[in-house]
C-alpha atoms as one frame of an Amber mdcrd trajectory, in Angstrom:
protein
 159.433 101.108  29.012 158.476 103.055  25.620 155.129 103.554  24.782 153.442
 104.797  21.691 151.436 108.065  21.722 148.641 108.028  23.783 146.776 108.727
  19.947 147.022 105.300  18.839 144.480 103.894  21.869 141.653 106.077  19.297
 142.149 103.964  16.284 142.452 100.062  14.892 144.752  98.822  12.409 142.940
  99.460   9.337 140.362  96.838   8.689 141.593  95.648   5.249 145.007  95.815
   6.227 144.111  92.979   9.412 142.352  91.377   7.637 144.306  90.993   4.121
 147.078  89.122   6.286 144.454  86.518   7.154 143.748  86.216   3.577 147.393
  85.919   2.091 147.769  83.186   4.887 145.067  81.280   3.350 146.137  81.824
  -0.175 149.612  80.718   0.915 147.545  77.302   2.643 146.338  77.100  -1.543
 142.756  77.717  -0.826 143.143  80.224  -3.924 140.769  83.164  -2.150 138.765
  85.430  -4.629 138.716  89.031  -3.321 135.625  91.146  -4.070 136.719  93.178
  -1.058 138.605  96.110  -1.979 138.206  98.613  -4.502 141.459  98.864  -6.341
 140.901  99.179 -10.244 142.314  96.114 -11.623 142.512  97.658 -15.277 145.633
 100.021 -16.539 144.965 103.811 -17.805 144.574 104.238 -20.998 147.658 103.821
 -23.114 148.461 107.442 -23.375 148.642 108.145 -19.854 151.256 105.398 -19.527
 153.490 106.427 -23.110 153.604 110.146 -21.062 154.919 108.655 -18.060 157.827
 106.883 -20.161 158.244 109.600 -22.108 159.225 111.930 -18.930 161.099 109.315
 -17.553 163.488 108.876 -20.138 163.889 112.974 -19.798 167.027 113.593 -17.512
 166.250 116.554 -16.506 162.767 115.683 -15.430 164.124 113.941 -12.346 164.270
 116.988  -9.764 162.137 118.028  -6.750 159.044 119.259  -8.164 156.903 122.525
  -6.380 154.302 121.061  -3.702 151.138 122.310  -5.029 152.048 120.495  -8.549
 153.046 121.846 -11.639 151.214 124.248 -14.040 150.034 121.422 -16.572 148.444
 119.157 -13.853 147.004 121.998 -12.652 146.090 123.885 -15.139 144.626 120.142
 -16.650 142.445 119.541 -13.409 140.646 123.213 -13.789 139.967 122.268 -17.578
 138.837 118.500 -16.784 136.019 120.846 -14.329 135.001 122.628 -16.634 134.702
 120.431 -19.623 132.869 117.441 -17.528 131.146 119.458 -14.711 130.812 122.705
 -16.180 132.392 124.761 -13.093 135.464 127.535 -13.378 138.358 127.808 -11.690
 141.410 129.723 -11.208 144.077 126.727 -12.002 146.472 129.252 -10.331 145.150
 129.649  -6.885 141.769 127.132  -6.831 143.343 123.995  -7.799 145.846 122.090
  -5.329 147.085 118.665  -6.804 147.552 115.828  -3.850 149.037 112.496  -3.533
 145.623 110.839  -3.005 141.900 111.980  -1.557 143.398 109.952   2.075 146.397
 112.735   2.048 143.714 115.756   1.323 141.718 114.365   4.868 144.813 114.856
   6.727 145.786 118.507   5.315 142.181 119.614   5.220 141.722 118.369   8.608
 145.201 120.079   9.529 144.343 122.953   8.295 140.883 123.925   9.536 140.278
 121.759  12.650 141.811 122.488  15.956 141.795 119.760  18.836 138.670 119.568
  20.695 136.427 121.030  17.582 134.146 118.919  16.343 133.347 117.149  12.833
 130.480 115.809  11.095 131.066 112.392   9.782 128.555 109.907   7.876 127.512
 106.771   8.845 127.986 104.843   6.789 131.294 106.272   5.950 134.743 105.551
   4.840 136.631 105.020   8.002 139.391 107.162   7.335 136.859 110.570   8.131
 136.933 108.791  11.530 140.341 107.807  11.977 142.683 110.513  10.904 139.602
 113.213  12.900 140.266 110.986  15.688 144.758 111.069  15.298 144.765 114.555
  15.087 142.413 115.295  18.161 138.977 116.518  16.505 135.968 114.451  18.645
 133.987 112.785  15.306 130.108 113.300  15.673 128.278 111.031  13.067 125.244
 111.889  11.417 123.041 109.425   9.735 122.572 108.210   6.640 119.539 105.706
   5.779 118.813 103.298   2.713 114.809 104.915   3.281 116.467 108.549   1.962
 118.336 107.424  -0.568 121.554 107.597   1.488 121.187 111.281   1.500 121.270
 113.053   4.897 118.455 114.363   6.435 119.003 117.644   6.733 116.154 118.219
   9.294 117.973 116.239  11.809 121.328 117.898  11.275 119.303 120.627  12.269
 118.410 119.420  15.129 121.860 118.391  16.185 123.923 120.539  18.739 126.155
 122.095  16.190 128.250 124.328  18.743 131.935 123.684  17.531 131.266 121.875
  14.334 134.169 123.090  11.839 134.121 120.580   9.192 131.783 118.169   7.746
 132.325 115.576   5.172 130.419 114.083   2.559 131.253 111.484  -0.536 128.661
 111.596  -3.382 128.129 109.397  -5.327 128.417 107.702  -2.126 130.679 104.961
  -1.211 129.787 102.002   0.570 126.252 102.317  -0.619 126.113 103.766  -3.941
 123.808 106.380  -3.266 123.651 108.490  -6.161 124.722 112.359  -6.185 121.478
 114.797  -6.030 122.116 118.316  -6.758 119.398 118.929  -4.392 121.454 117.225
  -1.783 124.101 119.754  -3.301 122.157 122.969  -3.036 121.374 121.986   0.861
 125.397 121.152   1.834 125.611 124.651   0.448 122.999 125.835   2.610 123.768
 124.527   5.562 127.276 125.019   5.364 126.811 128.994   5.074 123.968 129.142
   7.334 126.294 127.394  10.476 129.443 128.258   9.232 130.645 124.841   8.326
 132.922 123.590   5.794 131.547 121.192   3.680 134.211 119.027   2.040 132.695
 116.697  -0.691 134.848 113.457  -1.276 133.879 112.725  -5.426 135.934 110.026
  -6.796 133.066 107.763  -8.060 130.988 110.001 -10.250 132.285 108.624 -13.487
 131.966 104.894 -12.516 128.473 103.798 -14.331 127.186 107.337 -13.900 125.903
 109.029 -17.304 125.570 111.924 -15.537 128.600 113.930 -13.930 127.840 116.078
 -10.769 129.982 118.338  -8.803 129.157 120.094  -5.437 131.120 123.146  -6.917
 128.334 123.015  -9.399 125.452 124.900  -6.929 126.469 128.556  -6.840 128.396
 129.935  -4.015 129.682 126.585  -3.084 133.406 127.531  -3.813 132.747 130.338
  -0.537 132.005 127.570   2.034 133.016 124.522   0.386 135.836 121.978  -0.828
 135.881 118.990  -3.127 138.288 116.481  -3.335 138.409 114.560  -6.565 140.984
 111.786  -7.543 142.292 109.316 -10.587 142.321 106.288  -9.065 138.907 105.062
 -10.161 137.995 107.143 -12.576 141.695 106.756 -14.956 142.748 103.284 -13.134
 145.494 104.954 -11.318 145.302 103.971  -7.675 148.886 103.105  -7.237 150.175
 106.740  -9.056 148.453 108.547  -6.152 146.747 111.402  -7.823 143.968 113.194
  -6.396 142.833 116.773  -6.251 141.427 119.348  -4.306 138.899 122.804  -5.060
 138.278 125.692  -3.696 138.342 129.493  -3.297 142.063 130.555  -2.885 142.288
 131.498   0.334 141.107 127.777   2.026 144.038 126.612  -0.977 146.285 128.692
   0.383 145.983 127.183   4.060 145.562 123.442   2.837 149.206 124.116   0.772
 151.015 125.764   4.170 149.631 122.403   5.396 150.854 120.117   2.277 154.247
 122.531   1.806 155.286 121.356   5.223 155.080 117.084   4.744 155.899 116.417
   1.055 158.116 117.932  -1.795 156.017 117.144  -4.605 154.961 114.151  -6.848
 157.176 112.759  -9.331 157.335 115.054 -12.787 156.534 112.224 -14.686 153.581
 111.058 -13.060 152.418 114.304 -12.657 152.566 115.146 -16.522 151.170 111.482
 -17.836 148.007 113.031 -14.610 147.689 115.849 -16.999 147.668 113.973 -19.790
 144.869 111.291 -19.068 142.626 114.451 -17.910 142.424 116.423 -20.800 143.312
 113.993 -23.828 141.214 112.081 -25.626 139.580 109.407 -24.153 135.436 109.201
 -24.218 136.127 106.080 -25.702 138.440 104.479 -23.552 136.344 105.844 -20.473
 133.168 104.541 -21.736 134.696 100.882 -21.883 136.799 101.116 -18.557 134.369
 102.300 -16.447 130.860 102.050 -17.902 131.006  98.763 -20.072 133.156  96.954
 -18.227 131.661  97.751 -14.664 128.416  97.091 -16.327 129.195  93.482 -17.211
 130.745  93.103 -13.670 128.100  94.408 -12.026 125.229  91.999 -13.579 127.632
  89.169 -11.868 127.627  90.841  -8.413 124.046  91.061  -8.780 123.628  87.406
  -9.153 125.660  86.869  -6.303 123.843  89.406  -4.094 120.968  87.560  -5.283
 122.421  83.877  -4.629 123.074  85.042  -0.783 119.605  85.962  -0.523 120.274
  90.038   0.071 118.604  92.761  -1.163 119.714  95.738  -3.171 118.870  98.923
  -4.959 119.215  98.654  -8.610 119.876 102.499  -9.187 123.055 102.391  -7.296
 126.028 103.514  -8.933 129.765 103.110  -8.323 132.604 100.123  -8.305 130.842
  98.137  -5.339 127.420  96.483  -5.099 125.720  97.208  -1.129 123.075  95.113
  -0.315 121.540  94.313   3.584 121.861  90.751   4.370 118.786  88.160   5.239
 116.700  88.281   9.099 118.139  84.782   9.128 121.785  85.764  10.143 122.700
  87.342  13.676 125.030  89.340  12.125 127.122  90.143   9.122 130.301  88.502
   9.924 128.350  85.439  10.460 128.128  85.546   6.226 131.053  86.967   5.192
 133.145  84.436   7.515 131.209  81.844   5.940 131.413  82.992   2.365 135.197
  83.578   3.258 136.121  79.832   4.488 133.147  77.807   2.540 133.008  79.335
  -0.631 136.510  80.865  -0.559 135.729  84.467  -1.781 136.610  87.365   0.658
 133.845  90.379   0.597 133.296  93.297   2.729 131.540  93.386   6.231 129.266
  96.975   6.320 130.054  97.248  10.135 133.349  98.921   9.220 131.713 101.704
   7.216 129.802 102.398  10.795 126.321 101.046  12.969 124.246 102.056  10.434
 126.263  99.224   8.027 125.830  96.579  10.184 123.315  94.378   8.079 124.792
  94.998   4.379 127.955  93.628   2.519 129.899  95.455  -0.089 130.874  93.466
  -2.989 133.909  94.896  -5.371 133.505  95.401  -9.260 137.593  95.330  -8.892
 138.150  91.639 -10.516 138.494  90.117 -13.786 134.995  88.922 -15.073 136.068
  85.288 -15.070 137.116  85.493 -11.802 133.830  86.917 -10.714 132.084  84.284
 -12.077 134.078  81.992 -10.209 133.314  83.341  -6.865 129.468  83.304  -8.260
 129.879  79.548  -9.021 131.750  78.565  -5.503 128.762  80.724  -3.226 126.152
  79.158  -5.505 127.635  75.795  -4.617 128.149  77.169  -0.711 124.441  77.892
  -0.322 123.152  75.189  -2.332 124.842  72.369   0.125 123.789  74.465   2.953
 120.043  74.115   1.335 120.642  70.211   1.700 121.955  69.893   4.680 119.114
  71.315   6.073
């Protein structure tokens, strides 16, 4: 009788994608569900981005197989979108390596620097994917903790602590998604730190950090960090491009180098097209567009998903930042499926459960900035209405 690979008894089916069946069943019932789950921009790139891609397309020659580690405009445009928003340098030749998404860059950098057996730090909370691809490809995950009390920063005194024998990679993702802990650079200067002092790699996951945040931080910013680490950036939330799949990755040349044997080996390169209208949104001109995409518009969102946070009785930090609102649930509920089941089937709106981020998500829910405003208000208006006839049947 076949069998699968004895790899897939170390994962799940991806949480959304289980559970995103259960909502298009009740959508098809005509229960009309309102997701504030995921967090797939529901706005276009700016017009500019989109007249490139046509404009390529309609090229015939522009059609071909196109070199793996991207061509010399997307690259040379991520090493100039570095330096004019964060300020750091780099060789577009042999420190920039364009991918097809930040969930493609955990496999190769995982490929690449992590043998079977060796072990990698992974936060918890954390997007599950640190977990589950360390887990497919053999690595044994070790999480370290992260805690609203610090900020959602680690604590660097109990890495220390930690038996580190056989650590090869570590990731982190500031600003931080679930929680919206902000980037520090003196969380920066530490990763640095501790990365050369136990010969770690760092890799620093940084999609959010134009997503209402005035102020633009790289890990590549701290000195030396190009040695020891790697930071993956990516387009999907910051230029509304999740579909295109167009992320990037930094570094010193020689980690490149090994991440592209990886990358050289699965794909044959993104689409020309795409890859020029990538270049395009990165270094045209578009302060104004980003300031209404991602700072005005979250803004107005975010006020709403406040109110509902609010209406379901949780608490939050104001200061996060990000497209999703994290806030710990009441004492009064054994556990957080026991809300967002009930917010699911009374009120009809589907948001996020913190268990999947990891233990240390347990008692928060992640709402999404990802919807129209008038659809957010909706969902505010049907859990309003949820909790105020659970008030009087009580």
């Amino acid at each position: 009788m076949i069998q699968p690979a004895n790899r897939l008894q170390k994962v799940e089916e991806y949480y959304f994608s289980r559970k995103l069946k259960e909502v298009a069943r009740l959508n098809k019932e005509g229960l009309d569900i309102i997701s504030l789950a995921i967090g797939s921009p529901d706005m276009p790139p700016s017009q500019q981005t989109v007249d490139k891609l046509c404009e390529v397309a309609r090229t015939p020659s522009a059609h071909g197989y196109q070199p793996t580690m991207g061509t010399p405009e997307l690259r040379q445009a991520i090493a100039a979108f570095y330096d004019r928003w964060y300020g750091v340098s780099l060789d577009a030749a042999t420190e920039v390596l364009p991918l097809i998404g930040s969930k493609e860059g955990i496999l190769h950098v995982t490929l690449a620097l992590v043998n079977p057996g060796d072990k990698v730090l992974v936060p918890n909370p954390g997007y599950p994917t640190y977990t589950s691809l360390s887990r497919l490809l053999g690595a044994e995950v070790v999480n370290y903790d992260l805690r609203e009390n610090d900020g959602w920063q680690p604590d660097f005194d109990a890495l220390e602590r930690m038996d580190l024998t056989g650590v090869k990679l570590m990731w982190t993702n500031y600003p931080n998604m679930p929680t919206g802990g902000k980037a520090r650079r003196e969380t920066y200067e530490k990763l640095v730190s501790f990365a050369r002092s136990h010969d770690i790699v760092v890799v620093n996951d940084n999609p959010y950090s134009f997503i209402l945040s005035e102020e633009h931080l790289s890990l590549m910013q701290v000195p030396g960090a190009k040695d020891c680490c790697i930071e993956f950036n990516s387009m999907s939330k910051s230029h509304n491009m999740p579909g295109w799949r167009v992320g990037m990755c930094v570094s010193n040349a020689t980690m490149i180098s090994w991440i592209l044997k990886v990358k050289s080996n699965i794909d044959s390169g993104t689409f020309r097209g795409i890859q020029l209208a990538a270049a395009e949104a990165l270094t045209g001109n578009t302060e104004q567009w980003h300031r209404e995409a991602n700072i005005a518009t979250y803004r107005r969102r975010r006020d709403i998903a406040e109110r509902i946070m609010k209406a379901l009785g949780c608490t939050f930090d104001a200061e996060q930042v990000g497209m999703f609102l994290w806030g710990r649930i009441p004492d009064s509920y054994d556990n957080v499926e026991q809300l967002t089941e009930q917010v699911l089937h009374e009120a009809r709106v589907f948001i996020t459960p913190g268990f999947i981020f990891g233990s240390n998500g347990e008692r928060y829910i992640r709402i999404s900035l990802c919807a129209k405003d008038e659809r957010m208000e909706e969902a505010l208006e049907r859990i309003v209405t949820m909790t105020n006839n659970i008030k009087t049947t009580k």
